[in-house]
C-alpha positions in Angstrom: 80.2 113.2 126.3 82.2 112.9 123.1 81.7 115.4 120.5 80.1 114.8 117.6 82.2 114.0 114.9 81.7 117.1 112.2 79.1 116.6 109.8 81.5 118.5 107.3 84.4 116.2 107.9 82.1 113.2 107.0 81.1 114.8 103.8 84.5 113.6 102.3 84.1 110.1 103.6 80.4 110.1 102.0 81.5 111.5 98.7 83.9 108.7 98.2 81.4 106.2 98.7 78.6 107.7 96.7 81.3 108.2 94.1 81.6 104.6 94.0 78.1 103.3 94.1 77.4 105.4 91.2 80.7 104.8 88.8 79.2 100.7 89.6 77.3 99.6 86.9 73.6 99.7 87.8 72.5 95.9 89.2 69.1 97.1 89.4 66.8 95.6 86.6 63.8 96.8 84.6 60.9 98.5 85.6 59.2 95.9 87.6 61.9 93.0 88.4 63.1 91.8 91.6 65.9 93.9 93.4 66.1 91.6 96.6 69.5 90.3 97.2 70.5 86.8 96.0 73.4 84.7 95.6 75.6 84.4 92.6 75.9 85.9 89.8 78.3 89.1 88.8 78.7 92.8 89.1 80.2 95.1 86.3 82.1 98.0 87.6 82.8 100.6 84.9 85.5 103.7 85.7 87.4 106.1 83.6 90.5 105.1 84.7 92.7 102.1 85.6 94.5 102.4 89.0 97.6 101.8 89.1 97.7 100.1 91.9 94.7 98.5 93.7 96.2 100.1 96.9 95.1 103.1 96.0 91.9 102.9 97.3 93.5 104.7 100.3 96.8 102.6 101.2 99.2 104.0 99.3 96.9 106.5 97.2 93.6 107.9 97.3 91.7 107.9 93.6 88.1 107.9 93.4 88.3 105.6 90.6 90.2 103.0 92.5 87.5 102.8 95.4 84.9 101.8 92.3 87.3 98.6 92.3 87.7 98.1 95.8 84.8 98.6 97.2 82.4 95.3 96.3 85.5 93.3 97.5 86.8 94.8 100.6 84.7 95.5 103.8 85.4 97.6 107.0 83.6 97.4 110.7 81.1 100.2 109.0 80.4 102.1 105.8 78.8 105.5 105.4 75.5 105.5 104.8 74.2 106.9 101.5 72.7 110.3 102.1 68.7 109.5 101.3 69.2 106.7 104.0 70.1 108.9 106.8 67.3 109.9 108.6 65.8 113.5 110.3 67.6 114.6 112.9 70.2 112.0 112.9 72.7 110.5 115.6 76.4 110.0 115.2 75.2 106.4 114.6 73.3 106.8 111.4 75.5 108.2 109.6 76.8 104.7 109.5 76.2 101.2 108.9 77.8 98.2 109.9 79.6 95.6 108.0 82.4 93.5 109.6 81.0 95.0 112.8 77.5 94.0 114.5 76.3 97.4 115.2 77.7 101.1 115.9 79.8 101.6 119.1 78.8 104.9 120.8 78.5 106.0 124.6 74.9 105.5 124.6 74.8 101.7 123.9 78.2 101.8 126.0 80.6 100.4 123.7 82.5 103.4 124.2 83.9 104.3 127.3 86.0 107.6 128.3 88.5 107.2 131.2 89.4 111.1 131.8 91.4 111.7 128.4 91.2 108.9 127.5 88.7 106.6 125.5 88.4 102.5 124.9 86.2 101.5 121.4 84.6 97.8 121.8 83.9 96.6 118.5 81.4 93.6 118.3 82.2 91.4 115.1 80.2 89.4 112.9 80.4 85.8 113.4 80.8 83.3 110.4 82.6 85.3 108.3 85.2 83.9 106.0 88.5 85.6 103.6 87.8 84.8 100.2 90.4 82.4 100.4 88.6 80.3 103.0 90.3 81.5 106.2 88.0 82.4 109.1 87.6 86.8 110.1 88.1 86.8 113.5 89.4 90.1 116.2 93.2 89.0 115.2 92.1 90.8 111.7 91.3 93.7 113.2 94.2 94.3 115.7 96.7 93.2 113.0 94.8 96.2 110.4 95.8 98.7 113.3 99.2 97.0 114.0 99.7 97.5 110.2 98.9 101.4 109.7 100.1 102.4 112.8 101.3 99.7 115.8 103.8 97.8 114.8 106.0 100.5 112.3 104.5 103.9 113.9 105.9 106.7 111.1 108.8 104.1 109.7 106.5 101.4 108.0 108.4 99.4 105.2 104.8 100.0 103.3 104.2 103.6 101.7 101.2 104.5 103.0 99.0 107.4 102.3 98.4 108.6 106.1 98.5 107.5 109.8 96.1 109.7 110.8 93.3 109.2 113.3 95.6 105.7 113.3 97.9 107.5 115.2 95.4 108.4 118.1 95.3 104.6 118.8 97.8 103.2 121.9 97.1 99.2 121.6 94.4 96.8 120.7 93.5 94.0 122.9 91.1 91.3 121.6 89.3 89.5 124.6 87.5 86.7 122.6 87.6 86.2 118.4 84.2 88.4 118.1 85.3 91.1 120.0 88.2 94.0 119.6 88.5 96.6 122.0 90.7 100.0 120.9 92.3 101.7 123.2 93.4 105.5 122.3 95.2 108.0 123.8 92.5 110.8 124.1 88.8 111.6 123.2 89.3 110.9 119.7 85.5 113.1 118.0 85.9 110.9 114.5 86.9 107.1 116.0 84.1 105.7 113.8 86.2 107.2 110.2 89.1 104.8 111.5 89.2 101.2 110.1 86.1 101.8 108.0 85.4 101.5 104.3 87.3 99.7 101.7 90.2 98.5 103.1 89.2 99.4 106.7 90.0 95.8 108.0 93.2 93.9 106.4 93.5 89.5 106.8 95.5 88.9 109.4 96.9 85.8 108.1 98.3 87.6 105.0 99.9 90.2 106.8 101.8 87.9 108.7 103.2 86.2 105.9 104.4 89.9 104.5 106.0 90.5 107.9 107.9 87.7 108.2 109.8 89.2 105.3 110.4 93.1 104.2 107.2 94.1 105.5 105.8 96.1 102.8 102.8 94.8 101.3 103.7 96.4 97.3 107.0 94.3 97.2 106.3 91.1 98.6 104.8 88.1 96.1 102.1 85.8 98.1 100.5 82.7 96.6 97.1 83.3 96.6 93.8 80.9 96.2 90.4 82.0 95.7 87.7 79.7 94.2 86.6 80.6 91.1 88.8 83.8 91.4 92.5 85.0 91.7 94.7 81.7 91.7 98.4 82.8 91.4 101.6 84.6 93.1 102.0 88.0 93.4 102.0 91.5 95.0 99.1 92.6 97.5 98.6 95.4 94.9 97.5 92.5 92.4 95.1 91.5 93.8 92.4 91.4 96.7 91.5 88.9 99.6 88.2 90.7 101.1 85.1 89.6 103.0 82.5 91.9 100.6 80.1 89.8 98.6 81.9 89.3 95.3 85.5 88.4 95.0 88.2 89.5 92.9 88.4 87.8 89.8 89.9 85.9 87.0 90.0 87.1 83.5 90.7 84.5 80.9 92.4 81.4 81.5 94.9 83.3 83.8 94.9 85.6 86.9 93.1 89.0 86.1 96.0 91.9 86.1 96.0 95.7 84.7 96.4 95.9 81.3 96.5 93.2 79.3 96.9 89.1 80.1 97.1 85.8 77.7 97.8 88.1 74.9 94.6 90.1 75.1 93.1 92.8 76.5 91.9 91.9 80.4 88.7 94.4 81.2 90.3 97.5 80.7 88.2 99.7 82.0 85.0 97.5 83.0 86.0 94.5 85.6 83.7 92.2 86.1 83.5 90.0 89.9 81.8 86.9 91.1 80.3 85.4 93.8 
């Protein structure tokens, strides 16, 4: 049987995301109104600080404030589940919740297997899910994400990331069908579920490939980018975001949102706004 991964090492994971949900504007309304989900409108995200890059919502950084950007935008297979939602005497599994993913892999539903030292992950995706640009998620998405942090360039990538680790456990990625992505590491790795989770946790495939036919790293390279009713324009991945989350990055004035300041005024300094 695996070992659980720590509670205390999910603590940090959790932080981060409860960080985020509460530097987010509240989109609860008065005493009384509806809360149920629904489509359209906009979310306000308020932080202290500007980024200065939007990879630093762990790619090439780590700041709190930059997940509170990140984090209605870009998905991973799971998120950590907010604390009051975790019930008594929990399993591994509900500590987490699913979101490019269908449901939790563990040993007991037998979407993880160990073979003597070492253990296979089968991640079930969701079907019908689309980039913000339009392009289709499928498994290549994920096996490109793992190619990225730790596959393809192994401790020399062309990108400056942050950290390879629990990447670095992982041997290969083999994707039998568009909906499903098995990963393959090279022992019983306790925290596999903290790996290609959160903001961030899956990168588009499609994208990637177009930054690897050049230099390879993702803060030097310009891409043209088109999102409706969103970020129309050319430039670095640390510009702007192509996620799966429920709003998408957006545009401030009559051209692409940037930091600072755009058209000659100031661009949501410290309070973005997104769409969907």
């Amino acid at each position: 049987m695996i070992a659980p991964h720590p509670r205390g090492a999910w603590r940090p994971i959790l932080a981060v995301v409860g960080g985020v949900l509460l530097a987010a504007c509240s989109t609860a309304g008065p005493p009384g109104t509806s809360t149920s989900p629904k489509s359209g409108g906009s979310l306000t995200v308020a932080s202290w600080q500007e980024p200065d890059t939007l990879l630093a919502a762990g790619i090439t950084d780590s700041m709190t404030h930059a997940f509170a950007d990140v984090n209605p935008v870009m998905e991973g297979l799971l998120r950590g589940r907010a604390a009051v939602d975790v019930p008594k005497n929990p399993t591994i599994a509900d500590y987490w919740e699913p979101q490019l993913a269908t449901n939790v892999p563990t040993m007991e539903n037998g979407d993880v297997k160990v073979n003597g030292t070492t253990m296979d992950v089968t991640w079930k995706l969701r079907h019908g899910v689309k980039w913000h640009d339009g392009v289709p998620f499928t498994s290549k998405d994920v096996k490109s994400t793992f190619d990225f942090f730790w596959l393809k360039y192994r401790d020399k990538n062309p990108t400056p990331i942050l950290s390879t680790s629990g990447w670095d456990q992982v041997t290969g990625v083999t994707t039998p069908d568009d909906y499903t992505a098995v990963v393959h590491f090279k022992s019983v790795f306790g925290p596999y579920l903290a790996v290609a989770t959160g903001p961030y946790g899956i990168l588009p495939d499609h994208l990637l490939q177009q930054v690897w036919a050049k230099s390879g790293d993702i803060t030097k390279e310009k891409l043209s980018i088109a999102i409706p009713n969103g970020f129309n324009g050319t430039d670095t991945w640390d510009k702007w975001m192509v996620g799966t989350g429920p709003f998408s990055w957006p545009i401030c004035g009559p051209t692409p949102s940037t930091w600072g300041w755009t058209s000659g005024r100031p661009c949501s300094a410290r309070c973005r706004t997104w769409t969907r």
